[in-house]
C-alpha positions as CSV (number, residue, x, y, z in Angstrom):
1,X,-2.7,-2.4,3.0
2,X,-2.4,-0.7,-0.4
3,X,-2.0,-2.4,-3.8
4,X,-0.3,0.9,-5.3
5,X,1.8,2.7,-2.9
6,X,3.6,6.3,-4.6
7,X,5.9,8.5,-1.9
8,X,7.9,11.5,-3.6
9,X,7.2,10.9,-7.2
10,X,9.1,13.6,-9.0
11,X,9.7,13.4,-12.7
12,X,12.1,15.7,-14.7
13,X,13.0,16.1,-18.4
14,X,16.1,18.4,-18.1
15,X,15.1,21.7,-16.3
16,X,11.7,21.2,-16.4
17,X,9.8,19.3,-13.6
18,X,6.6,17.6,-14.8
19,X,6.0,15.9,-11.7
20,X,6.9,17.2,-8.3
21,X,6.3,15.1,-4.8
22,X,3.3,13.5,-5.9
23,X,1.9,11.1,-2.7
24,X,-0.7,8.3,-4.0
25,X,-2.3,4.9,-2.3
26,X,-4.2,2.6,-3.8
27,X,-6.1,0.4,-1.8
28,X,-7.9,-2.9,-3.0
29,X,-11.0,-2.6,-5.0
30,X,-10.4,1.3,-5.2
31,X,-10.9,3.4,-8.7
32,X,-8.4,6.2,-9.4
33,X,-9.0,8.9,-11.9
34,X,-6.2,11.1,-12.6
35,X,-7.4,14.5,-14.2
36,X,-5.6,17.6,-14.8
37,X,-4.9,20.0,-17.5
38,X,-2.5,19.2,-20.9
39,X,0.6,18.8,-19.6
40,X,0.1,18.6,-16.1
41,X,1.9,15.2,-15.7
42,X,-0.5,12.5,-15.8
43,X,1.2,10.4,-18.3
44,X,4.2,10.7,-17.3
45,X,3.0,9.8,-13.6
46,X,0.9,6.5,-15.0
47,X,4.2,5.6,-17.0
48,X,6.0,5.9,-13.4
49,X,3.5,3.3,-12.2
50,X,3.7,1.1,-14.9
51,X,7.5,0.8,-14.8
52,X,7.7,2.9,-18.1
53,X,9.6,5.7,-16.8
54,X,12.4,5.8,-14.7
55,X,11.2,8.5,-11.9
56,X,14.1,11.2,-10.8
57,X,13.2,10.8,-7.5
58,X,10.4,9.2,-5.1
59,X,9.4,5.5,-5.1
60,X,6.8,3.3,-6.7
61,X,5.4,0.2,-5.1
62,X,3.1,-2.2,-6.5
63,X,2.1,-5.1,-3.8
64,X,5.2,-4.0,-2.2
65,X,7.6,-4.4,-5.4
66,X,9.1,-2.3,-7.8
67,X,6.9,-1.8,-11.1
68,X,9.3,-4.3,-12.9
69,X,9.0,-7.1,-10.6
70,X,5.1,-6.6,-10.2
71,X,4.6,-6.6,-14.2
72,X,7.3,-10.0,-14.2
73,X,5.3,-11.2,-11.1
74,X,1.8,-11.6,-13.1
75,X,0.6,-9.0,-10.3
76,X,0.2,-6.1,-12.7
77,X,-0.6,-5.5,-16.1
78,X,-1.2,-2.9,-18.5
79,X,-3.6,-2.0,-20.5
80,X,-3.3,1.3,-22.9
81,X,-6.0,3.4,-24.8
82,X,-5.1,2.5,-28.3
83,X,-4.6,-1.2,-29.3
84,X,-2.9,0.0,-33.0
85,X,-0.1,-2.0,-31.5
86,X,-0.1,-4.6,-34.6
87,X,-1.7,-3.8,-37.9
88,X,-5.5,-5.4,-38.0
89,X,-5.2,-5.2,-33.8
């Protein structure tokens, strides 16, 4: 069974489609890279994941819930690049 379970993922800002039908699984113990040119919707497909970004279409699954009830769960967390989050972090 997959841990991270993506079907359609399609991501829009206005006119412009950053993501389009993206199909990902995750299975336990598994490392993902995604790589890609600038712009090519890797953030915005991570943020998807992480219950960031509201997708326009397609579903997101995390142990079989949504990204917010995974995260509230304890079955998910996040960890970003930069820890600038407080000053002295």
């Amino acid at each position: 069974m997959s841990i991270v379970s993506v079907h359609g993922l399609t991501i829009r800002y206005g006119d412009l489609v950053a993501v389009d039908g993206v199909d990902l699984e995750v299975n336990p113990g598994e490392i993902v890279v995604l790589a890609g040119a600038n712009g090519a919707g890797k953030t915005s497909t991570v943020e998807a994941i992480e219950g960031y970004r509201v997708p326009s279409g397609g579903e997101v699954r995390i142990a079989g819930l949504g990204p917010t009830a995974a995260l509230d769960a304890g079955l998910a967390g996040v960890l970003l690049q930069d820890d600038g989050i407080y000053p002295g972090a």
